[in-house]
C-alpha positions as CSV (number, residue, x, y, z in Angstrom):
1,X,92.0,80.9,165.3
2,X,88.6,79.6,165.9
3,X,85.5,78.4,163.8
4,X,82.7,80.1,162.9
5,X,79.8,78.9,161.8
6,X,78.3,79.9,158.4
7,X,74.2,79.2,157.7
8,X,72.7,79.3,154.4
9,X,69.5,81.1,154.7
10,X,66.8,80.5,151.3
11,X,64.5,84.0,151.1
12,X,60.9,82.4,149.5
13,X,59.2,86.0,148.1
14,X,55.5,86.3,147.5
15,X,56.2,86.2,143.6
16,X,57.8,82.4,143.9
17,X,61.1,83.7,143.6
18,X,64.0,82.2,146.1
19,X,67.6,83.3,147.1
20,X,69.8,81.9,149.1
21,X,73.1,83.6,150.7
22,X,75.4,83.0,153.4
23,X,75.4,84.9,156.9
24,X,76.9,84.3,159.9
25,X,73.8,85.6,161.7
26,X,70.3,86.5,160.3
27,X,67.3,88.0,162.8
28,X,64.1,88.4,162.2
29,X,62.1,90.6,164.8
30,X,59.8,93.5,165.6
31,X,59.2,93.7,161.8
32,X,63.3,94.2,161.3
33,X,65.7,92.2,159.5
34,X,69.9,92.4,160.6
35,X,72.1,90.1,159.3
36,X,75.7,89.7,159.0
37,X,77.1,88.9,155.6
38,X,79.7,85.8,155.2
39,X,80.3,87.0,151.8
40,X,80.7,90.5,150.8
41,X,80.2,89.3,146.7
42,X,76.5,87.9,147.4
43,X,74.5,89.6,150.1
44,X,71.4,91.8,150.5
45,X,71.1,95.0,150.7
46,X,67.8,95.7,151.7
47,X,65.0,93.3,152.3
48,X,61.2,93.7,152.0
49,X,59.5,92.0,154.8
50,X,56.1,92.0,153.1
51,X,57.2,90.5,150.0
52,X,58.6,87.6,151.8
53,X,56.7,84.7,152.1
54,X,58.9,82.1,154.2
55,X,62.7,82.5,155.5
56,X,64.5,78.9,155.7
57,X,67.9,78.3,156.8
58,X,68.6,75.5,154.4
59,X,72.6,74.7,155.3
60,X,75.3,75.6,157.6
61,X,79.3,75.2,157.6
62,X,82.0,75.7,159.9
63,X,84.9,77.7,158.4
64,X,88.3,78.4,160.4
65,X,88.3,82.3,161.4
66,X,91.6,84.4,162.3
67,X,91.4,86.6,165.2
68,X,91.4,90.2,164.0
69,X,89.4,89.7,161.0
């Protein structure tokens, strides 16, 4: 067992709209986007890097994570 750490990272588009999901990593570089998703229910599929106007991470949690998962 160990913990993890979960951010909450707020997408601000262009348009004005927001979303916010959970990741246990997000990168932003060379005009690429990886994450990792903490929650397979709620996560992007693809993003559009010029329809984004910010990228915030707005939270973070620990959560307890079993070895081999």
């Amino acid at each position: 067992m160990k913990l993890e750490t979960i951010f909450r990272v707020r997408i601000v588009y262009k348009n004005g709209y927001t979303h916010d999901f959970e990741c246990t990593d997000f990168e932003i570089s060379n005009s690429q986007v990886t994450w990792k998703s903490a929650n397979e229910r709620n996560r992007p599929i693809k993003i559009g890097l010029d329809d984004i106007a910010a990228v915030w991470q707005v939270g973070y949690r620990k959560r307890i994570k079993f070895f081999g998962k």
